[in-house]
C-alpha positions as CSV (number, residue, x, y, z in Angstrom):
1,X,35.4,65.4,92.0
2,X,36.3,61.9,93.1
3,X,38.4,60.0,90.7
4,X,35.4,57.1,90.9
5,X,33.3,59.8,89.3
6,X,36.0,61.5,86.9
7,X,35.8,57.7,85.2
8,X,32.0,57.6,85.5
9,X,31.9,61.0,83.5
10,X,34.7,59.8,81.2
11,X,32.8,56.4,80.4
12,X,30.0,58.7,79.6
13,X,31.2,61.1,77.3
14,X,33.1,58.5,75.0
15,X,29.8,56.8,75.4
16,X,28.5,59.6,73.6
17,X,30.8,59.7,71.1
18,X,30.8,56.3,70.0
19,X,27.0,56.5,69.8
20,X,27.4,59.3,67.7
21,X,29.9,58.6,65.5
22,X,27.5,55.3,64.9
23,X,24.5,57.1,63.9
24,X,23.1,56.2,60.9
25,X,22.4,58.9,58.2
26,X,18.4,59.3,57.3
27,X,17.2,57.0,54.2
28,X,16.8,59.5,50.9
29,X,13.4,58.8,49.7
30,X,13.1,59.1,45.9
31,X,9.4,58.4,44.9
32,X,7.0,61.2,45.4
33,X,4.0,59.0,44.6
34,X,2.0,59.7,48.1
35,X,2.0,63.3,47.4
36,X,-1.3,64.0,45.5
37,X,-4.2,61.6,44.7
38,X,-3.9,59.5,41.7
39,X,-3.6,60.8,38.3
40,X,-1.2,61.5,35.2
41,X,2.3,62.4,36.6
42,X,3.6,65.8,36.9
43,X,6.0,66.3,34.0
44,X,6.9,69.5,35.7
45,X,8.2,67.9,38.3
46,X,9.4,64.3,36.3
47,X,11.4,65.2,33.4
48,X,11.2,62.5,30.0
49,X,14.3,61.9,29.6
50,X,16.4,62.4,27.3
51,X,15.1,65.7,26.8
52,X,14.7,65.9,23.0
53,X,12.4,62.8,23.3
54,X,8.5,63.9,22.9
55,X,7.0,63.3,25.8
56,X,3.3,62.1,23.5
57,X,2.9,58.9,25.0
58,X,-0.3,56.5,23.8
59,X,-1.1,55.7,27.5
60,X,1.0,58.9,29.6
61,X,2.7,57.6,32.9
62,X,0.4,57.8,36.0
63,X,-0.2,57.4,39.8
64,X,-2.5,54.7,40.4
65,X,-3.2,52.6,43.6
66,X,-2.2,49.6,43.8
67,X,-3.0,47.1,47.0
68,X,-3.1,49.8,49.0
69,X,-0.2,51.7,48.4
70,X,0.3,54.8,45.4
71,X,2.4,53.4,42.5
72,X,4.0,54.6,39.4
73,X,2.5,53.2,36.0
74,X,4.8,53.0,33.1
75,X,2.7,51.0,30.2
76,X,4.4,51.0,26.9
77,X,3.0,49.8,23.7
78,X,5.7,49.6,21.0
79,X,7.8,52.8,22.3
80,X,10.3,54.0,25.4
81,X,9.4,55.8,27.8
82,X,11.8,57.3,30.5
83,X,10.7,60.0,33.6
84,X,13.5,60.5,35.9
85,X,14.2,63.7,38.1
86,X,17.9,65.2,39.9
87,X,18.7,63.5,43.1
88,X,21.5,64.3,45.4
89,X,22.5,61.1,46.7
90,X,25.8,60.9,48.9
91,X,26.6,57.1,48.5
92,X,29.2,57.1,51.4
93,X,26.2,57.2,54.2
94,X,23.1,55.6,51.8
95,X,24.6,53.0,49.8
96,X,21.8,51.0,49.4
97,X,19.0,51.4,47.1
98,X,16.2,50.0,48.0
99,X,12.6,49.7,46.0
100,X,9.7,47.4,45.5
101,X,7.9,47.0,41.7
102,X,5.5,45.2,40.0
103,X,5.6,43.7,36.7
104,X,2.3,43.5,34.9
105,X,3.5,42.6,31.1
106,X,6.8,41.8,29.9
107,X,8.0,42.7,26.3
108,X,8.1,39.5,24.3
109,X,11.9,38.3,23.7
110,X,12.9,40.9,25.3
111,X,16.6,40.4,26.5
112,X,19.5,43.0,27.5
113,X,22.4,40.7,25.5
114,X,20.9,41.4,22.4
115,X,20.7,45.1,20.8
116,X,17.8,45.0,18.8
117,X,15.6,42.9,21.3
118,X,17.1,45.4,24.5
119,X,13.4,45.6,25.7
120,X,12.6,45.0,29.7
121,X,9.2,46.2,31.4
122,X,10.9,48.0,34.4
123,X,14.3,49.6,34.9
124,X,15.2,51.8,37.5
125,X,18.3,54.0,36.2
126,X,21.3,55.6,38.6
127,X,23.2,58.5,36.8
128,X,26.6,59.1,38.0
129,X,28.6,62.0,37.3
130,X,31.3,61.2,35.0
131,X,28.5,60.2,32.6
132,X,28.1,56.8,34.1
133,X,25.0,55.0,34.8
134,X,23.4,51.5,36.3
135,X,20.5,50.4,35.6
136,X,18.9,48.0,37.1
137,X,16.0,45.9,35.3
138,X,13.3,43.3,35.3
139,X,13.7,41.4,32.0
140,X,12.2,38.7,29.8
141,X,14.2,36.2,28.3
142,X,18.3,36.9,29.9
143,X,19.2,34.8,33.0
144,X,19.1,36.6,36.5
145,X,22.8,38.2,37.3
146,X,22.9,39.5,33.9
147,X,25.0,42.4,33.1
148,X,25.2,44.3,29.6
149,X,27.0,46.8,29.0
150,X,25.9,48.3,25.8
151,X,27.6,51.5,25.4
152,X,31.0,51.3,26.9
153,X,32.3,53.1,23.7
154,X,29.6,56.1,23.5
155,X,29.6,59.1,25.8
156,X,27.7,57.7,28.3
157,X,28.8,54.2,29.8
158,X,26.0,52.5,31.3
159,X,25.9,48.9,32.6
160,X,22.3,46.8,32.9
161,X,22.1,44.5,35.8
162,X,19.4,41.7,35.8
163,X,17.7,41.4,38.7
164,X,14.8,39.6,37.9
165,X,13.9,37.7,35.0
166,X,10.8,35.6,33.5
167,X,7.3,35.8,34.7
168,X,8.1,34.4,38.3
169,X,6.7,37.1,40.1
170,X,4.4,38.8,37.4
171,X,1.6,40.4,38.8
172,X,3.0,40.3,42.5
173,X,4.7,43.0,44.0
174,X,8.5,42.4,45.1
175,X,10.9,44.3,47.3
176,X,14.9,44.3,46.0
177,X,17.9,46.0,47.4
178,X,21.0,46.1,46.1
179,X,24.7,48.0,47.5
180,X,25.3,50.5,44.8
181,X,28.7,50.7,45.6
182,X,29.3,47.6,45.6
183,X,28.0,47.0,41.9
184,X,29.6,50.3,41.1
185,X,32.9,49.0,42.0
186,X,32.3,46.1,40.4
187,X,31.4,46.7,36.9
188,X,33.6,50.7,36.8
189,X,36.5,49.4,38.9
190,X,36.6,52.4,41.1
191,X,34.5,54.1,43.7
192,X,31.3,56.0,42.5
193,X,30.8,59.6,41.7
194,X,27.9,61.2,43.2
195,X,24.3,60.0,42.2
196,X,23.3,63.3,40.0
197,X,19.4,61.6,38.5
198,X,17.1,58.9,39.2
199,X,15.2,57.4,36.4
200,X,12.1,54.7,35.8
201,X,11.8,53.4,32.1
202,X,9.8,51.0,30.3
203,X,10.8,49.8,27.3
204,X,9.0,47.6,24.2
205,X,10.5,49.6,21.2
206,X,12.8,47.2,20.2
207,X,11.0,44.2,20.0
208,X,7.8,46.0,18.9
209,X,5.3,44.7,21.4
210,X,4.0,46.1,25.1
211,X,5.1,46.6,28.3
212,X,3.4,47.6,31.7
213,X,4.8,48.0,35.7
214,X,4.3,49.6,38.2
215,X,6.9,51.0,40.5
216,X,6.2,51.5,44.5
217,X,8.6,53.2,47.1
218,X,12.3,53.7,46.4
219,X,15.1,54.9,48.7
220,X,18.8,55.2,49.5
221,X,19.1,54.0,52.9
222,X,22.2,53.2,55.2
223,X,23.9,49.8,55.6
């Protein structure tokens, strides 16, 4: 072998490394929506959360379609209501969660700085293990960037993150993404603990009034 074509197979090879070293890992999808035709959700599969909570709901979460697409409909009318399932998440090669949702009726006053008005319409809950947890929300009355963290002193430490606010938006749907990581790091000060459950709540307990969105397609995907 000519030493032209030793280099030409050596260019080659690391070629092939680097590309894949570089590969990005698959996105995780967490929704299930598309699986059957619309209808009440499988609570077999969805799990109301936490478990000693009834799961006798006045209007019972469902699949509905929604412009096209199958959604997830959490309408609440003076209660809480929580589905969530396990997910294996590894946050090193998905770090981003990405998801789109639709707000149909926010609960009146509701705001995450105040405990007895802690009432949003949609919020989309990461448990950690460690017994950590972010959620992140759509609420009525707090500014956008707003982070509460309402339990630092119970045993489980969750932190609610504002990503939208007010009725701009209401009715339409939106896409969000945020680096979990990041926001982990931020609000814990250290790096995250493997994603162990993915929940979708609605919430209009607290301020005794109503609630309804709608949540589309949601995924960890790669930077």
């Amino acid at each position: 072998m000519t030493r032209a074509l030793v280099r030409v197979t050596v260019a080659l090879l690391a070629g092939a490394v680097l590309t894949g070293a570089a590969a990005k890992a698959p996105p995780v999808r967490v929704d299930d929506w598309d699986r059957g035709a619309p209808g009440p959700l499988d609570l077999n599969v969805w799990r109301v959360y936490p478990f000693t909570q009834s799961s006798a709901f006045k209007d019972p979460p469902a699949i509905v379609e929604s412009d096209g697409r199958h959604a997830l409909l959490l309408r609440t009318d003076g209660e809480a209501m929580r589905v969530g399932r396990p997910v294996k998440v590894d946050l090193r090669a998905t770090p981003l969660l990405t998801w789109e949702w639709k707000a149909l009726d926010l609960p009146e006053h509701g705001d995450v700085r105040q405990r007895k008005l802690n009432d949003q319409a949609a919020r989309i809950m990461l448990m950690f293990e460690g017994m950590k947890g972010i959620l992140y929300v759509w609420d009525t009355d707090s500014p956008l960037g707003t982070e509460s963290r309402p339990d630092e002193l119970d045993i489980f430490d969750r932190v609610l993150i504002v990503v939208r606010s007010g009725s701009e938006g209401l009715g339409r749907w939106t896409r969000e993404q945020r680096d979990v990581v990041a926001d982990y790091h931020r609000v814990f000060g250290d790096a995250p603990r493997p994603i162990k459950w993915v929940g979708f709540e609605a919430h209009s307990n607290d301020t005794r009034s109503r609630s309804a969105a709608l949540f589309g397609a949601v995924s960890f995907e790669p930077r």
